[in-house]
N, C-alpha and C positions, 0 to 999 in steps of 0.2 A: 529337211529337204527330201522329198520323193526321187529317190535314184531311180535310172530307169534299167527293167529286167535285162539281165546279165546272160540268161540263160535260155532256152527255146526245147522246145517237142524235141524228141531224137528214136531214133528207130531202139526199143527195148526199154522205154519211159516206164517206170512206176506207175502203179493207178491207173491203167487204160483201160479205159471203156468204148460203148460202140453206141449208136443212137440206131433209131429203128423208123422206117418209113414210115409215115402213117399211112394206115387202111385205106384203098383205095386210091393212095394218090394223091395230089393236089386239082382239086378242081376252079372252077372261077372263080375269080377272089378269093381265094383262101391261100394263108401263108403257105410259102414254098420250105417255110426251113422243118425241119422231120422232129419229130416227139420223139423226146429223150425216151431212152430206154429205163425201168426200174429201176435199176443199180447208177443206173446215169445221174438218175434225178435226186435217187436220195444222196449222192456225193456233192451234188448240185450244193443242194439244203445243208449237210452237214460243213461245207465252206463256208456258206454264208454265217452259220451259227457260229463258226470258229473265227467271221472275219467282227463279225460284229463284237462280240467278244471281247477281242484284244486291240481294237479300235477302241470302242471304249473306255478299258483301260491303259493303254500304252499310247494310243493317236493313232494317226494315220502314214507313218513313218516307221512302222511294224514291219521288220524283213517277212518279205511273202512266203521264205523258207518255215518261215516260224505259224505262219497262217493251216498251210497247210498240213504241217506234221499235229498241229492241232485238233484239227480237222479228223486224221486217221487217213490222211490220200496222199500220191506221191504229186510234186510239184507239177509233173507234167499234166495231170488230170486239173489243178486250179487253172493251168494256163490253156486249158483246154476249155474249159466251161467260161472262163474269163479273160481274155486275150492282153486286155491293159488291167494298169490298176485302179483307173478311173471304173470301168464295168465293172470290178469287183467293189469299192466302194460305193458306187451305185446302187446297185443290188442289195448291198447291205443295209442302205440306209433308207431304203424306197418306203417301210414303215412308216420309218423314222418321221421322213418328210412327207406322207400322209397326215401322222398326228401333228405338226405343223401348222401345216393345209389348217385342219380341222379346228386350235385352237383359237385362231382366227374367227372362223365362223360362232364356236361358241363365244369369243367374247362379243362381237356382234349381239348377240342374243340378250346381253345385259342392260336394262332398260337406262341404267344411266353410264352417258356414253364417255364420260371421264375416267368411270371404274372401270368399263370393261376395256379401255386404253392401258391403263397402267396394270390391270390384271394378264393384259396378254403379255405385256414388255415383261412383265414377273415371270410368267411362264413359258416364255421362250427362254429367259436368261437362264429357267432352273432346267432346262431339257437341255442348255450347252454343259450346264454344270454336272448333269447326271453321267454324261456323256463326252469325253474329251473330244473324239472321233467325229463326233456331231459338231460338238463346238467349231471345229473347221468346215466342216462340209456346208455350213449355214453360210461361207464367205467364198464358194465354189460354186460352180455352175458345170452341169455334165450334158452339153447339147447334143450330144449321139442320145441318148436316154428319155424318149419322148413322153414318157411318165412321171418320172422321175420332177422334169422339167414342168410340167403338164401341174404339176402338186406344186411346185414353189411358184407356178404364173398363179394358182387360185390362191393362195398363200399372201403373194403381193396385191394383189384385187380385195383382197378384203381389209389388208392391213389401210391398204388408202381410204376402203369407207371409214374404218376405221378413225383413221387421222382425218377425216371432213366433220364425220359427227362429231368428233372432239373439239375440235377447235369452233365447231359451231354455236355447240352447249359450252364456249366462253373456259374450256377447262384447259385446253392444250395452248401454247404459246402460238401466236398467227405466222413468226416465222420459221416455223417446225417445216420438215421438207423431207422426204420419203428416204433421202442418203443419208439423213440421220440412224437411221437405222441397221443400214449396212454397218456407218462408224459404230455405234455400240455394240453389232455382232462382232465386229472387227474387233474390238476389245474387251469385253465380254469373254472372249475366248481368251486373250493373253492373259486375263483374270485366272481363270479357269485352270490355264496350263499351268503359271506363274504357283498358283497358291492350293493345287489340287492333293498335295499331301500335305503340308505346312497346317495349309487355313482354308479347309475344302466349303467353307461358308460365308468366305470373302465376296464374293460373290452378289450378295443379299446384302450389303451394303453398297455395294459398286452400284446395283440397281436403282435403290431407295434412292439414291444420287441424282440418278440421271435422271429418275420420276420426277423431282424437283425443279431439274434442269430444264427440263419439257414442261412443264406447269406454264399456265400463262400468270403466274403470281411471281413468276421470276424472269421476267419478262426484258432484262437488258440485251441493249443491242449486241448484236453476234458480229462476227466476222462471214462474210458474203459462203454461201454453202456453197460446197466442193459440186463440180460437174460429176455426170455418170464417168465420163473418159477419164479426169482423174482419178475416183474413186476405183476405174480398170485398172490404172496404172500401179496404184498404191497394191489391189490384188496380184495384180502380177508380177511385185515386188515378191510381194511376202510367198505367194504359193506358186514360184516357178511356172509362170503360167501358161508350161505343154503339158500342163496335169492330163487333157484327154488326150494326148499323143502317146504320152507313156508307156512304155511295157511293165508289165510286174515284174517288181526288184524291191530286193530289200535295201 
């Protein structure tokens, strides 16, 4: 569970740093918030490399204490640069869910549209397994983070062409449906977490599975697919769902 920060700025904080106006001023349309200073930015960068890190390997349940002595900063500089822990995951993983975005589009690119369906489901399942940290934030939503968000809307836009061309070329099951896919991030992950020292290749079977599952050669009737609002419900079971209200806390 994401406990929420315990802790706040205080006058004589560790790691303080200063940000620097930008030149000039803010003019018409241009952002009003000030360009970090040097030392600002590379404390910035060296968080993030420390958060991704041990996201990775520990999750996202990582005491923030631990984030930043990682890092080389005192606490109050992470909660400086990062106010909750949702922005400091965010930032962490804004890559992350770039190459996301992206694998999308290249499977797209594969002229037969069965392969490049079951080649993405492959390689999204291997990018939660690489990454524990990931494996959750694939079942998270960060709406302050307009990027962030911006990457997982082109992300779900191509997964749907995706799923059209497939079922068209007679390869995907006809009552395949877009929440299918949240469920298998959803478990996927518990995979992941579940067998990640044990059997860190469980995974790659879990998959092969559900490739099958989704075949239109397996084609027996289902039970009626989960709504969006359930499928909120069940996330906000599982991931305490004021994840972007949170403070950073370990």
């Amino acid at each position: 569970m994401l406990a929420p920060m315990t802790s706040a700025d205080g006058p004589g904080a560790a790691g303080t740093e200063t940000a620097c106006p930008e030149a000039g001023g803010a003019g018409p349309g241009t952002s009003a918030r000030p360009a970090l200073r040097v030392d600002a930015e590379r404390n910035r960068q060296r968080l993030l490399a420390a958060a991704r890190e041990m996201f990775a390997e520990r999750g996202l349940d990582v005491p923030i204490e631990d984030i930043a002595r990682h890092a080389g900063v005192g606490v109050a500089t992470l909660y400086r640069r990062f106010p909750t822990r949702a922005d400091l995951i965010a930032g962490a993983f804004e890559a992350k869910m770039t190459a996301y975005a992206d694998a999308g589009a290249q499977a797209l690119a594969n002229p037969d549209p069965w392969a490049g369906f079951c080649g993405y489901i492959e390689r999204v399942c291997a990018m939660q397994a690489d990454d524990r940290g990931f494996a959750t934030v694939l079942c998270m939503s960060f709406p302050a983070d307009r990027q962030f968000e911006a990457e997982r809307d082109r992300a779900y836009a191509s997964f749907l062409e995706l799923v059209r061309r497939a079922r068209a070329a007679g390869g995907l099951r006809d009552d395949f449906v877009a929440e299918d896919l949240v469920i298998l991030l959803m478990a996927n992950a518990g995979v992941v977490a579940g067998t990640a020292d044990a059997a860190p290749d469980a995974w790659r079977r879990f998959a092969a599975y559900m490739i099958q599952a989704f075949s239109a050669r397996s084609a027996s009737p289902l039970p009626p697919p989960p709504s969006y609002a359930a499928i909120d419900h069940a996330l906000h079971h599982l991931y305490r769902s004021g994840i972007r209200d949170q403070r950073c806390g370990g």
